[in-house]
Structures are given as C-alpha cells and as structure tokens.
One Martini backbone bead per residue (centre of mass of N, CA, C, O) as a GRO file, in nm:
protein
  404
    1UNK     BB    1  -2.448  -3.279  -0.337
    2UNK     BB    2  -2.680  -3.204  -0.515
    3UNK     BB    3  -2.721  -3.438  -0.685
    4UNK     BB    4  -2.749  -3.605  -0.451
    5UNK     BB    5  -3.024  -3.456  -0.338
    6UNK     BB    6  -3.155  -3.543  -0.616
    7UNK     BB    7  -3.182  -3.872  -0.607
    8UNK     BB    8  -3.308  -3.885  -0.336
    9UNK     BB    9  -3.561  -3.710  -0.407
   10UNK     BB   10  -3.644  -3.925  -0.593
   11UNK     BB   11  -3.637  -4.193  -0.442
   12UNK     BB   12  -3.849  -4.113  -0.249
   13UNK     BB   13  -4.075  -4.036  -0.433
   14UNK     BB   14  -4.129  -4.330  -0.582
   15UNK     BB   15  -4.185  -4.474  -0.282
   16UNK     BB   16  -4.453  -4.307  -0.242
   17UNK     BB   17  -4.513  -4.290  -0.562
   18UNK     BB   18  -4.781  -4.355  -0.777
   19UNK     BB   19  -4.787  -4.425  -1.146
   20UNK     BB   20  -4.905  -4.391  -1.449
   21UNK     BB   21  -4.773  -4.432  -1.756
   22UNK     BB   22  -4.671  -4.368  -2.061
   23UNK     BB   23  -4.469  -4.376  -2.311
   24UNK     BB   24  -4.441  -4.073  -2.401
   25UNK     BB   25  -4.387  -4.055  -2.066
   26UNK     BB   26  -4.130  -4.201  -2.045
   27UNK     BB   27  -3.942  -4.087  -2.264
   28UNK     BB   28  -3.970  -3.763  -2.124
   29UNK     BB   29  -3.822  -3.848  -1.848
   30UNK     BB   30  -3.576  -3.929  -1.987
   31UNK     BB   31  -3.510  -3.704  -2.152
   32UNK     BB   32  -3.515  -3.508  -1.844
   33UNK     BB   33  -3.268  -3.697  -1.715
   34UNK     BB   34  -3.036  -3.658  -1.964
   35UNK     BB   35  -3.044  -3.329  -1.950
   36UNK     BB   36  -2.926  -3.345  -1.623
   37UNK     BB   37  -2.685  -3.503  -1.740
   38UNK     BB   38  -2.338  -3.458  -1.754
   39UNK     BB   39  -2.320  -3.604  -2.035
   40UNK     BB   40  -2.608  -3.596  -2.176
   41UNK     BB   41  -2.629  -3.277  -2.109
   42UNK     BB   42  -2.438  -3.194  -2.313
   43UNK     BB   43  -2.513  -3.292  -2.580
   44UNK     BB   44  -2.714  -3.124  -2.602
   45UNK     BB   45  -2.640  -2.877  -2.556
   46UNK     BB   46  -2.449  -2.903  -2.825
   47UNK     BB   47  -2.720  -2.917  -3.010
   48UNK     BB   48  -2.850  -2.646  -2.919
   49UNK     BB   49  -2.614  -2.456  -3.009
   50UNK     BB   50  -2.566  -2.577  -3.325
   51UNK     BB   51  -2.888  -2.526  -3.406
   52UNK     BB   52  -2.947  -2.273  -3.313
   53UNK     BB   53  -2.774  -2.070  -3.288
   54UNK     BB   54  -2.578  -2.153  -3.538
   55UNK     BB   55  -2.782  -2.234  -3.778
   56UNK     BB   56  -2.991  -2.023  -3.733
   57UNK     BB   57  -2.865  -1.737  -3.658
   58UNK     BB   58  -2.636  -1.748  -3.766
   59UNK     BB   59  -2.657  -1.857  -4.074
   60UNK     BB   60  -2.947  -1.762  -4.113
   61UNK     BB   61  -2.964  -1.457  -3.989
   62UNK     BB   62  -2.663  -1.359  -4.068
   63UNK     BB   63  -2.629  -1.459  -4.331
   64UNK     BB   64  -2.881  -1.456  -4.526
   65UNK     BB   65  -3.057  -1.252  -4.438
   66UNK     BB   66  -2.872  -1.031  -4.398
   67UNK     BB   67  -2.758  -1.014  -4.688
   68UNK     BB   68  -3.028  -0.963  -4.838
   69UNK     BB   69  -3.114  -0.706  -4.690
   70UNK     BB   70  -2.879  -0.540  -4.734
   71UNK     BB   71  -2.752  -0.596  -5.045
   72UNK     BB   72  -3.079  -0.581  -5.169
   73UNK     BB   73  -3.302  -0.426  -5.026
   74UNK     BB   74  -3.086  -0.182  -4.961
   75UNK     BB   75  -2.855  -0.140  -5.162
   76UNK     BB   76  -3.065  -0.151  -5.409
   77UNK     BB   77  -3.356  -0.005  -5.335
   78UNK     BB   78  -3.371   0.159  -5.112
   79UNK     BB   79  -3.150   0.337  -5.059
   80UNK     BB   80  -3.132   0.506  -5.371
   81UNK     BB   81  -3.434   0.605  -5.326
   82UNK     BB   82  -3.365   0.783  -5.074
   83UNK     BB   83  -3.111   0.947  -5.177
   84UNK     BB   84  -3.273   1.063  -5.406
   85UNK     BB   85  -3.480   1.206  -5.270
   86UNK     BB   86  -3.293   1.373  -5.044
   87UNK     BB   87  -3.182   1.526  -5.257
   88UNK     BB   88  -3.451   1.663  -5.414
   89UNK     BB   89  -3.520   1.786  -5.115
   90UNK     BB   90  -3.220   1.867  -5.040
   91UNK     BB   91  -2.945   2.061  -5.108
   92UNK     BB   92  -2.779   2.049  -4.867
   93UNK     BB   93  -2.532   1.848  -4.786
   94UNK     BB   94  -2.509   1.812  -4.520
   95UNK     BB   95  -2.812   1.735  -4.445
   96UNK     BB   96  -2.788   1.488  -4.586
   97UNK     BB   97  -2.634   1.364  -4.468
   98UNK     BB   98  -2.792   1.298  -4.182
   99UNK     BB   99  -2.980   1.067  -4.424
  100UNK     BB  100  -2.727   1.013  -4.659
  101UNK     BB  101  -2.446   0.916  -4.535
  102UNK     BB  102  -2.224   0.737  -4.386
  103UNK     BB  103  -2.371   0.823  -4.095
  104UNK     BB  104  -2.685   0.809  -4.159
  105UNK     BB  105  -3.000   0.733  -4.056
  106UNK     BB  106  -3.044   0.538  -4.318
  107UNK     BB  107  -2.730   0.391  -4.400
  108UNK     BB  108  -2.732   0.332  -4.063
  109UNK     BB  109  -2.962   0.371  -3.864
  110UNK     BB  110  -3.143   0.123  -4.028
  111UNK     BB  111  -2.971  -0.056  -4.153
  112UNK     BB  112  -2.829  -0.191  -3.899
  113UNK     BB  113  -3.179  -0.219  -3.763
  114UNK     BB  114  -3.283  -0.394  -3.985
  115UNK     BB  115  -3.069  -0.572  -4.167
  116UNK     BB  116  -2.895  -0.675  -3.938
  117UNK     BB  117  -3.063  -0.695  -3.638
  118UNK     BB  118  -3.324  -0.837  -3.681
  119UNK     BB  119  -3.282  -1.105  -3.829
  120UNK     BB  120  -3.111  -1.202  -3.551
  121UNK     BB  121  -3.314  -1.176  -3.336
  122UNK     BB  122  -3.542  -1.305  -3.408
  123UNK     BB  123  -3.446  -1.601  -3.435
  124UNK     BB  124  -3.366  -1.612  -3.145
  125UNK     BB  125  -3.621  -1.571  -3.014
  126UNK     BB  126  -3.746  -1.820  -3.119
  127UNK     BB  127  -3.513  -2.018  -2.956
  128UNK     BB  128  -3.626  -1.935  -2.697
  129UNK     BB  129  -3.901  -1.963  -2.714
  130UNK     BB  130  -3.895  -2.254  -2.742
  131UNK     BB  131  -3.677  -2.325  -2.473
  132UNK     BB  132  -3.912  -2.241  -2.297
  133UNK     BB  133  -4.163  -2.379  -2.339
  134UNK     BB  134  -4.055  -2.665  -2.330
  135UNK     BB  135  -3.874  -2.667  -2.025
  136UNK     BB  136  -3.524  -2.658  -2.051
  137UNK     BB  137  -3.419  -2.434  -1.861
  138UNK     BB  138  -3.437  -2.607  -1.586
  139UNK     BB  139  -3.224  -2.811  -1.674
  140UNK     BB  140  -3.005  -2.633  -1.722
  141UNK     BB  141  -2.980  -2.522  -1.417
  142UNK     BB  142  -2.914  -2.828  -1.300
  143UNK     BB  143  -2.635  -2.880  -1.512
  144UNK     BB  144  -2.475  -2.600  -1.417
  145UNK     BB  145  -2.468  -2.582  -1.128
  146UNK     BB  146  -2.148  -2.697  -1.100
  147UNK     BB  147  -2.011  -2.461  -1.253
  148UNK     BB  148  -2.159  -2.181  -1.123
  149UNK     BB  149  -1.983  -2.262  -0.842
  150UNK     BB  150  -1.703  -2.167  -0.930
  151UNK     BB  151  -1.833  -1.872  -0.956
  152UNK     BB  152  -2.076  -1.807  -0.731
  153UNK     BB  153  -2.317  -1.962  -0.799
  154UNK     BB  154  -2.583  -2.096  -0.977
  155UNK     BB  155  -2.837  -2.187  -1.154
  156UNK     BB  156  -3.041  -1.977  -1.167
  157UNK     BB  157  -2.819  -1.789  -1.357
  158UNK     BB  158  -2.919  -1.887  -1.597
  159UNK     BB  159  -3.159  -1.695  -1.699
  160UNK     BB  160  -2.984  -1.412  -1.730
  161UNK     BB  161  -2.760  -1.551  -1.952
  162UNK     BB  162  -2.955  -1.623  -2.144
  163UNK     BB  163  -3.125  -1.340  -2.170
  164UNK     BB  164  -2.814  -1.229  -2.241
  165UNK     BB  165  -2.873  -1.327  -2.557
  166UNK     BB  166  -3.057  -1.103  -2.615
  167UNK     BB  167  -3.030  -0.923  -2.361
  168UNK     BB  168  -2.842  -0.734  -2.120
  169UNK     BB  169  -3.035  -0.547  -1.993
  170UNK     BB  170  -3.280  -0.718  -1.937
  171UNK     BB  171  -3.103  -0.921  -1.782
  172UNK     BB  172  -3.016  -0.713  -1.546
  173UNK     BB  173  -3.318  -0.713  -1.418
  174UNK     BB  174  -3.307  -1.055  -1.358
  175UNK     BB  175  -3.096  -1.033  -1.110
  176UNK     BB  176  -3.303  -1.009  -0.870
  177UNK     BB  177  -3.375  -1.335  -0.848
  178UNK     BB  178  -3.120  -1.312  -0.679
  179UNK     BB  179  -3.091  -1.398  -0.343
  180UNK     BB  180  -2.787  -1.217  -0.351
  181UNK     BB  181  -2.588  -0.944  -0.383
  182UNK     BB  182  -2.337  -1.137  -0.482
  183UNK     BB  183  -2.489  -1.265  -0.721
  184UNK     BB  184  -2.591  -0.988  -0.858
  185UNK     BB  185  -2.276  -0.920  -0.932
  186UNK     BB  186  -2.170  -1.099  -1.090
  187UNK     BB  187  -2.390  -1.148  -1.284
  188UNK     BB  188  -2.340  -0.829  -1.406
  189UNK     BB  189  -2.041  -0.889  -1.451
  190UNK     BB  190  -2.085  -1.110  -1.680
  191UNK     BB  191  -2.271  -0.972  -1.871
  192UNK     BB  192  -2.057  -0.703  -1.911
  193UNK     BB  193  -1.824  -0.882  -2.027
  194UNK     BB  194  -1.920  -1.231  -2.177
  195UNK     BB  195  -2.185  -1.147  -2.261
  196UNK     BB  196  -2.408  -1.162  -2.587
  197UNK     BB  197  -2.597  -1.076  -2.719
  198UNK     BB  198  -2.768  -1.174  -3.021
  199UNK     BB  199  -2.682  -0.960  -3.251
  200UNK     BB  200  -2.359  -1.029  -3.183
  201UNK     BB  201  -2.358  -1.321  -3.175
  202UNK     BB  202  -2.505  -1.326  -3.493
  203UNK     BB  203  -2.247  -1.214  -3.623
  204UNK     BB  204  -1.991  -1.352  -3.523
  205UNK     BB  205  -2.113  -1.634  -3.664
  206UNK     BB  206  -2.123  -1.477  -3.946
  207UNK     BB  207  -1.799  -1.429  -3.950
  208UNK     BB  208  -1.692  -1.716  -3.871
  209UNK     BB  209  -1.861  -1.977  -3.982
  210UNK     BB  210  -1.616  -2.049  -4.214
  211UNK     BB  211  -1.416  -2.116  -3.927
  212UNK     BB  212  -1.388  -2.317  -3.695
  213UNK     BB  213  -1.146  -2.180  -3.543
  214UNK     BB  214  -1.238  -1.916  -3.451
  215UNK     BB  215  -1.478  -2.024  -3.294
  216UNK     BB  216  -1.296  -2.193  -3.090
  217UNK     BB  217  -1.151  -1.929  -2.980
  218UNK     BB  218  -1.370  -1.779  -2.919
  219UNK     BB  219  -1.535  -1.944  -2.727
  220UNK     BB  220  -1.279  -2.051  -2.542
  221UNK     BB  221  -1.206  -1.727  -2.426
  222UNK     BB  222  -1.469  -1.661  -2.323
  223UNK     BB  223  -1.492  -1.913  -2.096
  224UNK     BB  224  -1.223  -1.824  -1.938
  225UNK     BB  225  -1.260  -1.553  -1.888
  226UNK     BB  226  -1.514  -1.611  -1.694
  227UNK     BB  227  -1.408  -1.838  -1.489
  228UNK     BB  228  -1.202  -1.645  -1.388
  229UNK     BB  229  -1.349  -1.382  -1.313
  230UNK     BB  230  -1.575  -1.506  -1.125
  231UNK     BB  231  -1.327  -1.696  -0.983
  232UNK     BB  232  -1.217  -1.402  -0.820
  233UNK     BB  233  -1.505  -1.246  -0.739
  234UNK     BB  234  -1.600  -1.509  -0.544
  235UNK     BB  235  -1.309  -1.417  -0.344
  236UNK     BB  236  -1.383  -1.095  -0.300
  237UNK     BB  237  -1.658  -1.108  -0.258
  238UNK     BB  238  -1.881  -1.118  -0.021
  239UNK     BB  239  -2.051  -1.370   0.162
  240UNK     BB  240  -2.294  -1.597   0.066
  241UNK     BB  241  -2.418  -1.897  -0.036
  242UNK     BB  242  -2.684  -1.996  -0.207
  243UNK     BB  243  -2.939  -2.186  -0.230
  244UNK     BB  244  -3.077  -2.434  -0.474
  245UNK     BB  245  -3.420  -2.435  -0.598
  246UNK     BB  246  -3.610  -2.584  -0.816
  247UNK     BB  247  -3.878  -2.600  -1.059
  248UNK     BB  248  -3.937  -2.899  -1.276
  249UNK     BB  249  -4.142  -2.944  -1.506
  250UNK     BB  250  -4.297  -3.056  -1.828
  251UNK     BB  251  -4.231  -3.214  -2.115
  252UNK     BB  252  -4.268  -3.038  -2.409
  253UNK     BB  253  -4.415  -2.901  -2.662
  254UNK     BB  254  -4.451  -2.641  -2.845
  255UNK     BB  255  -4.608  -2.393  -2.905
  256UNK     BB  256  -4.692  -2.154  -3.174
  257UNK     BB  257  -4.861  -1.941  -3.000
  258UNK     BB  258  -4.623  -1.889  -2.796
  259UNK     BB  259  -4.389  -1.839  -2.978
  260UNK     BB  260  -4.515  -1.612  -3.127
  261UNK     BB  261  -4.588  -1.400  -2.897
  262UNK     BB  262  -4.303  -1.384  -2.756
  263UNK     BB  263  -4.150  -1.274  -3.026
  264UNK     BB  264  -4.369  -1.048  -3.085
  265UNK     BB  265  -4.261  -0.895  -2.767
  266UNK     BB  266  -3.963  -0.890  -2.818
  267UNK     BB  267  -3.952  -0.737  -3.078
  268UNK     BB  268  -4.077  -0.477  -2.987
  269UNK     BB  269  -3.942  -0.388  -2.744
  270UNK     BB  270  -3.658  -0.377  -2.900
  271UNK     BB  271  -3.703  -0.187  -3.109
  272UNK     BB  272  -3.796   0.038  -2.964
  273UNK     BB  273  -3.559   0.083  -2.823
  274UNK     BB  274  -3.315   0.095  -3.069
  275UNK     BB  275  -3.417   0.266  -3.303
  276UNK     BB  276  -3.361   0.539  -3.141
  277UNK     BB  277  -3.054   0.460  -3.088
  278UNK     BB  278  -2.966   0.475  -3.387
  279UNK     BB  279  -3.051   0.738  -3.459
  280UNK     BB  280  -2.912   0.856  -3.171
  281UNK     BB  281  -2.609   0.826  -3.346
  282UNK     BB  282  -2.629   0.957  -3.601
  283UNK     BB  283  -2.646   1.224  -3.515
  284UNK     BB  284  -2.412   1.237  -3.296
  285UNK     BB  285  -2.203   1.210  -3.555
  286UNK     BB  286  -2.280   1.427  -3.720
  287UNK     BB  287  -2.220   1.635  -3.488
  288UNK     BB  288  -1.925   1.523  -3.459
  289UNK     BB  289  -1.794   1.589  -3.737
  290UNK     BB  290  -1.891   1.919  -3.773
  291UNK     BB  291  -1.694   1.973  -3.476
  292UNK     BB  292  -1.467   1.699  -3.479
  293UNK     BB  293  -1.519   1.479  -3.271
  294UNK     BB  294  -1.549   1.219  -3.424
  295UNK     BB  295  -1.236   1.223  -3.483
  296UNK     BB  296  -1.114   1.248  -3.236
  297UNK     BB  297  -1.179   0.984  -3.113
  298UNK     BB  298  -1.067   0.796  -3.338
  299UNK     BB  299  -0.773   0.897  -3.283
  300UNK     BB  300  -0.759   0.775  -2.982
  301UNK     BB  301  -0.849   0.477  -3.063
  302UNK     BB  302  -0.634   0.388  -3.328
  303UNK     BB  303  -0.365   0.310  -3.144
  304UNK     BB  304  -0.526   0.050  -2.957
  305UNK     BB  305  -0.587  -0.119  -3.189
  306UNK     BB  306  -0.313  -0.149  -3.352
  307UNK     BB  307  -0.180  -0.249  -3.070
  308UNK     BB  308  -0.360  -0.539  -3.088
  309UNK     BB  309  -0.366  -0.586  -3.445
  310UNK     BB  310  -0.558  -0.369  -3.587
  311UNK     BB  311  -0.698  -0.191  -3.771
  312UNK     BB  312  -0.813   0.154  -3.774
  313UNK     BB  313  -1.084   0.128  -3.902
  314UNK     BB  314  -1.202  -0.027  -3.600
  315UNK     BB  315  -1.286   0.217  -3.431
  316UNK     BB  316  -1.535   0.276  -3.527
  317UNK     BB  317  -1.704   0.000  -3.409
  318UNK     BB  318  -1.613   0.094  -3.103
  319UNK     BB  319  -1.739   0.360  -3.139
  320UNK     BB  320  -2.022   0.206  -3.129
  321UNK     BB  321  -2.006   0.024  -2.899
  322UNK     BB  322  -2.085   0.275  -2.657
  323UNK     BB  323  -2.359   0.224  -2.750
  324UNK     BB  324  -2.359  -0.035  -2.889
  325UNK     BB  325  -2.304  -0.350  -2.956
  326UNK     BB  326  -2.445  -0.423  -3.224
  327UNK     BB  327  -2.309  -0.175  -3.356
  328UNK     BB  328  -2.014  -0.284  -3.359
  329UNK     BB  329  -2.055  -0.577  -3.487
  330UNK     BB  330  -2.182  -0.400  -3.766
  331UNK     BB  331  -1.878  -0.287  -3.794
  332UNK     BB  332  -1.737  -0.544  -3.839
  333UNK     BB  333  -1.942  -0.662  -4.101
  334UNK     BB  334  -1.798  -0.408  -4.288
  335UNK     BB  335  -1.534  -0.462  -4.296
  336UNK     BB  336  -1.522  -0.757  -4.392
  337UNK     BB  337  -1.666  -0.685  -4.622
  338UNK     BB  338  -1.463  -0.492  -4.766
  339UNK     BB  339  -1.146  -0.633  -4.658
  340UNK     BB  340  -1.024  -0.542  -4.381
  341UNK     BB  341  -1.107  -0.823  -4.235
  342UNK     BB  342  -0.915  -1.081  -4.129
  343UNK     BB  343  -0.847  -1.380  -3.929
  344UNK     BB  344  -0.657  -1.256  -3.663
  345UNK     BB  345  -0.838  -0.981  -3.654
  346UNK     BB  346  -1.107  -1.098  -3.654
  347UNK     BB  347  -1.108  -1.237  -3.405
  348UNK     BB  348  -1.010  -1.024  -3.180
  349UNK     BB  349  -1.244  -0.814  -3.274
  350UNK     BB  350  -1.439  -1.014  -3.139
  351UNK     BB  351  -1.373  -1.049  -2.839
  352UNK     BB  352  -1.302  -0.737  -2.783
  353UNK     BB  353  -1.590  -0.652  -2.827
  354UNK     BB  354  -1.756  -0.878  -2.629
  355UNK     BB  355  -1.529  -0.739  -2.375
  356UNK     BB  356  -1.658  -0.487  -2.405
  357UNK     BB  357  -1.826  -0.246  -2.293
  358UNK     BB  358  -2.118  -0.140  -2.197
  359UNK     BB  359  -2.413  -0.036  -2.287
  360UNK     BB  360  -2.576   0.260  -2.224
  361UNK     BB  361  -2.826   0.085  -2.134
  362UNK     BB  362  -2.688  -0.091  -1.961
  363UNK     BB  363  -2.512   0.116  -1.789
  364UNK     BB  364  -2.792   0.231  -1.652
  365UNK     BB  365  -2.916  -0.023  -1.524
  366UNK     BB  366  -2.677  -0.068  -1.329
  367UNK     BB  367  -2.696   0.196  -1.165
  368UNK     BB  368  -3.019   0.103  -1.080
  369UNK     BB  369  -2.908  -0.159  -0.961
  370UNK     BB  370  -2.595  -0.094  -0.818
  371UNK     BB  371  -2.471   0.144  -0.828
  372UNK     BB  372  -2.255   0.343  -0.955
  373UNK     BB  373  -1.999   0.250  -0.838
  374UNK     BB  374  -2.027  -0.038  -0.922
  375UNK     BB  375  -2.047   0.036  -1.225
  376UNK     BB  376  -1.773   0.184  -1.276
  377UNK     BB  377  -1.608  -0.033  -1.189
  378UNK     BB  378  -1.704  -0.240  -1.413
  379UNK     BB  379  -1.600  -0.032  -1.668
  380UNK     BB  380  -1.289   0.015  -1.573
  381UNK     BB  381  -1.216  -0.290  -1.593
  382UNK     BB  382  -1.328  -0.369  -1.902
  383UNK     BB  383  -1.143  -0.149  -2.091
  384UNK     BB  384  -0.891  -0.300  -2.075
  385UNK     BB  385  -0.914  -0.579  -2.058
  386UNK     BB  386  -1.007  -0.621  -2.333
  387UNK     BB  387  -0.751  -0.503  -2.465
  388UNK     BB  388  -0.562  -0.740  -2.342
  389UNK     BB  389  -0.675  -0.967  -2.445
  390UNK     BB  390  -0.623  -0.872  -2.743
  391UNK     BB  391  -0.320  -0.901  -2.736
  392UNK     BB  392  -0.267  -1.166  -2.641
  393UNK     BB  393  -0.447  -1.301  -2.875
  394UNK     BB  394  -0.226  -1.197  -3.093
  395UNK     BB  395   0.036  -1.302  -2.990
  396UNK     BB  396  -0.027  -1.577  -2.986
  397UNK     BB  397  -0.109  -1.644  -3.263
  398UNK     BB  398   0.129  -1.536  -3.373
  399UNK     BB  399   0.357  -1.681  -3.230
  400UNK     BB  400   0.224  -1.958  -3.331
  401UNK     BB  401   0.148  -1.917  -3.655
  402UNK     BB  402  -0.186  -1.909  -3.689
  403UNK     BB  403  -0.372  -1.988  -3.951
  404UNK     BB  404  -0.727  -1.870  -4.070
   0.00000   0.00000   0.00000
C-alpha cells in the first residue's frame, strides 16, 4: 500500500511539474529510484554493507589499524615505557597493578580505547558521516519501511538503528522522534538487543572476517533474532501504528568539509564518554581483585560460559559486557588473539555477546527515556535470552557437524 501511495503521488507530481533536467540530474533521479526499488535498493545496500561497513571498518578499522595500534604502537612502544616508568616511580607491586597490571588503566582501559575501539568507531563514523551526507538515509527509511512494518515500525525506525550502529546510547535517545510510544518501545528494545554499536561491531567483523561463514551465521541469526523478537513484541506491546512519511532530499555528492566536521564532532563526543568509563572500569577491577569481588563474580559467570559451549576464561569478556559492549567485544578480540577462542565458540561468543544485556550508559540513557520498569524488564529478558540463543547455536552447530 506505501508503495502503491508512493508511485501514485510521483505520478501526480510528474502530471503537474515539468522541469528541464540536466543529465547528471537524470543519473541522480535514476539511482535514488533504484535506491528505493525492492530489488535494486536491497542490492546496493549489500554493496554498501559490503564495502562501508565489512571492508573499511571490519578490514581496515579492526584488522589493519587494531593490529598496528594494539600490537606495534602499544605493545611494542607505549606499554612497555610507561610499565617500566610506573615501576620506577611506585615501588609498591599493588598500586603498579592499578596502571599497568593485567587489568590496570594503561594496559587495559587506555589499550583497549585508543588501540582497539578508536580505531572502529573512526572508520565507522566516516562511512556514516558519507552516507548522511549523501542523502542515501531517507531512501534506506524508504527501502526498508515495509520490512519493519512485520516487526511493528516503519521506515522512520531507520534512523537509530542505523545510529545504534554508530552508538546504543545515542540512539536510544534519538528514538523520541518515533511518533507512538509502542514505536519507542519496540525500537528501544531491538536497539538493546539485537544491534551492535560500531566498536562491537568492527571487532566482530574482524574476529569473523577470516571465515565467510561464521559472519554469514552472525549475521543470519542476528536477523532472525530481531524479526522474530520485534514481531511477537509488535503483537504484545498495545498500541496503534503510525503512519510513515519522510522527504527524500536529492543525492548529492559527499563534501569532505561535512565529512570531516560530523566525524571529529562524534567522536569528541565518543571519546570524551568511553574513555572515563574505560578508566573507572580498570579502577573498579582493581578495586574487585584486592576485595576478591571480582574473582567471585567470574566464578558466577565461569559455569553460564561453559554452559553453552565457550571456554571459562570469555567469563571475563561478559563481565567486561555488563560496562560497555566494546569492551566485551575487545575482550572477546584478546582471547582470540591468544589462541583461546576459534571456531564454533567464537561465532557462538560473537552472537551471544551481540544480544548481551545493554550497557551501563545505555541502560541509564532507557531507565530516563521509557521509565525504570520498561528498562528492567528489557535487561531480565535479555539476560537469558542471549545465553539462550548462544546454547541453541552451539547445539545446532555442534550437532549438524559444521566445521569453521
């Protein structure tokens, strides 16, 4: 029926407006009719997932750059001259723990947010800042919209999932511009469940990146996830559905000055949240070492892991989880690095990390959008479920023999 509204009311415009087009501007009208057409608008969104996202974040953000910054910059350069200067100037063994200890500020939350999580969310915010510019968004809300009309949305809902790719956080609070309170809900909870943030996201890809198959397992039951969870969501949650219409400006070229401006404005912002939150996470580890907390709770996680087919020591990852998901996810990328993690558990420990509970700062951000009850009840269902699915996935896997 959208579509139908939409064909008639070109068709209206055409009978009425007449217009001298040049040819550039006939290519552009060309391509942002194909952008929006079922068959040719899915096929370049896989081209721009394909080369945006798995090429330039998963490849050049999480492999090349992670690996430089991680392994040469920091493991080589940085790390071993502020150890040996920390040593030189605390004598006492504990207080060095606290900054460069297995989980001090420099070694693990400085590492793991300028080496490992900088490197993605950049890249990432490029390939975003290009395709606002573009105009290519309003034409995916277009694309899309009768997708997420089987889960209870509609196009509108592109905007922050597209932006919970960017940041969970941020788009949680740009889900006020859903028009229905049942719209805000829904998109809340697929936010909190089922998308990755940018940082998680281009680790993952370049955890999978190696194997087709492992990514193409990520990403078919994150989808399925979703379409199924929205749509029992879209018939439980009451509500009326809005109608959807959006102005689709005309596609333009990037600027660089726009580009540029939109990157280094998110991710000032980025960092400016992550890295304090990366500092008071190594504090609070240290802080749980010396009282013996932070023992206690991986012996809680360790048996959950295991459950579900994932060696003990990714406990650490999921309690890295419940701070921030890029920093389970950069937990998920040292154990791999170690040789810990290959396989089916590591598609396994990507899916289940992906639909783990949401993080501090977004669960904080949902408790002031949708109300403590709403927020509690998003996080107690998807604790479980996320280990659930990772059982089920592990099972299936395991039991069909499938080799990775």
């Amino acid at each position: 029926i959208t579509l139908r509204r939409q064909q008639e009311a070109r068709r209206i415009l055409s009978a009425a407006v007449a217009s001298r087009q040049s040819t550039s501007r006939g290519f552009a009208e060309g391509l942002s009719r194909a952008m929006m057409n079922p068959i040719l608008g899915s096929l370049i969104l896989l081209a721009v997932l394909y080369l945006g996202l798995y090429q330039f974040v998963g490849v050049l953000g999480a492999g090349i750059l992670v690996d430089f910054f991680e392994s040469t910059v920091f493991g080589e350069w940085i790390n071993p001259w502020l150890t040996s200067l920390v040593t030189s100037i605390i004598p006492v063994k504990v207080f060095q723990d606290l900054f460069t200890g297995e989980y001090g500020i420099i070694t693990l939350g400085l590492t793991y947010a300028i080496a490992i999580i900088l490197p993605v969310v950049s890249t990432f915010f490029i390939v975003f800042s290009i395709i606002e510019d573009s105009g290519y968004l309003p034409r995916l809300a277009m694309l899309i919209d009768r997708v997420f009309k089987v889960i209870g949305l509609n196009g509108r809902a592109v905007i922050p999932m597209v932006l919970g790719l960017g940041c969970d956080t941020m788009a949680t609070i740009v889900t006020r511009t859903q028009e229905t309170k049942r719209e805000r809900i829904i998109t809340t909870f697929l936010l909190a469940l089922a998308v990755p943030c940018s940082a998680q996201l281009g680790v993952i890809f370049g955890l999978l990146s190696g194997n087709v198959g492992m990514l193409l397992i990520w990403g078919g039951t994150m989808a399925l996830v979703m379409l199924l969870v929205g749509y029992l969501l879209s018939k439980i949650i009451p509500g009326e559905r809005a109608s959807f219409f959006m102005e689709v400006p005309p596609l333009r070229l990037p600027k660089l000055s726009n580009v540029l401006v939109k990157t280094y404005s998110r991710l000032q912002w980025y960092l400016t949240e992550v890295i304090p939150i990366f500092v008071l996470v190594s504090v609070l580890i240290w802080l749980g070492q010396l009282i013996g907390l932070f023992q206690l709770l991986i012996s809680w996680i360790e048996p959950v892991v295991v459950f579900i087919g994932l060696p003990p020591e990714s406990a650490v990852a999921f309690l890295f989880g419940f701070f921030r998901r890029d920093f389970g996810a950069a937990g998920l990328y040292d154990l791999h690095s170690a040789g810990l993690l290959s396989g089916i558990p590591l598609v396994v420990a990507a899916v289940t990390l992906t639909l783990f509970i949401p993080c501090v700062a977004q669960f904080a951000v949902t408790i002031k959008e949708r109300g403590i009850k709403t927020a509690l009840a998003i996080a107690l269902f998807i604790f479980p479920f996320a280990f659930l699915v990772g059982f089920l996935l592990n099972q299936l896997l395991t039991g069909l023999g499938v080799s990775l």
